[in-house]
C-alpha positions, 0 to 999 in steps of 0.5 A, spaced: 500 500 500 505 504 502 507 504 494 501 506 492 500 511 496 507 513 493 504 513 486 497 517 487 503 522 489 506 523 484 501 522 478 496 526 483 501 532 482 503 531 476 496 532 473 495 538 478 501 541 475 498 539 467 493 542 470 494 549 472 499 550 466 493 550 462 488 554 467 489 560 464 486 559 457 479 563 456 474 559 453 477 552 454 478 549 461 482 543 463 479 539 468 482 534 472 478 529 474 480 524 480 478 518 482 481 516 489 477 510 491 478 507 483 485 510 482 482 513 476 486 519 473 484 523 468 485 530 465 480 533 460 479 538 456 472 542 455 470 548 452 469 552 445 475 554 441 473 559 434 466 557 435 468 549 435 466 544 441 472 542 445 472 536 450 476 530 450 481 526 455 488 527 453 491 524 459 488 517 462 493 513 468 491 509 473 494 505 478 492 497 478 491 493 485 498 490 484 502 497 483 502 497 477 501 504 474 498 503 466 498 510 462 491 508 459 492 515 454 498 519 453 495 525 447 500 530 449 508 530 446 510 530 453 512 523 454 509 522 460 511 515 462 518 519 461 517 524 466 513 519 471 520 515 471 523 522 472 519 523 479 520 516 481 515 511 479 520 505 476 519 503 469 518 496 470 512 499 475 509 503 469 505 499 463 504 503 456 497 501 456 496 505 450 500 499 447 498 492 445 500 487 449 505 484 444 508 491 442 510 492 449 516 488 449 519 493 446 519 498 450 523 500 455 517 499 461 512 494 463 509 489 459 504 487 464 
């Protein structure tokens, strides 16, 4: 557990601080939504721009009962399992979830 705890930290203030970088846009919001209980982190773009509706998640992660931290969507070109690494997960604790199974064993992360 204690290394869950440690996870939800560190994704929780990295969303946080995603988050806020993009608070100061007028007509789309960023919204970071968090599900503590199922683990569940995600941050969504709404609004409109030029007229158009915007909505959509471009950063899905959770963190699985066994530890493991699967980055569900990565719509950014941050190279978010890089900068998780960065802030002490273990590549061998984050599964590119994005991938299919077989396409994971060449990577630098988690197959499972």
């Amino acid at each position: 557990m204690e290394k869950i705890a440690k996870y939800r930290q560190i994704i929780t203030s990295f969303m946080q601080e995603q988050a806020d970088i993009r608070k100061n846009r007028e007509q789309v919001q960023t919204q970071f939504v968090k599900d503590e209980e199922g683990r569940h982190y995600q941050l969504v773009n709404v609004g409109f721009q030029k007229g158009i509706r915007i909505y959509g998640c471009f950063i899905h992660i959770d963190i699985k009962a066994d530890g493991k931290v699967w980055i569900q969507h990565d719509g950014t070109d941050l190279e978010v399992a890089d900068i998780l690494n960065e802030m002490g997960i273990p590549k061998d604790d984050i599964v590119l979830g994005f991938y299919e199974e077989k396409l994971r064993q060449y990577t630098d992360f988690a197959i499972v």
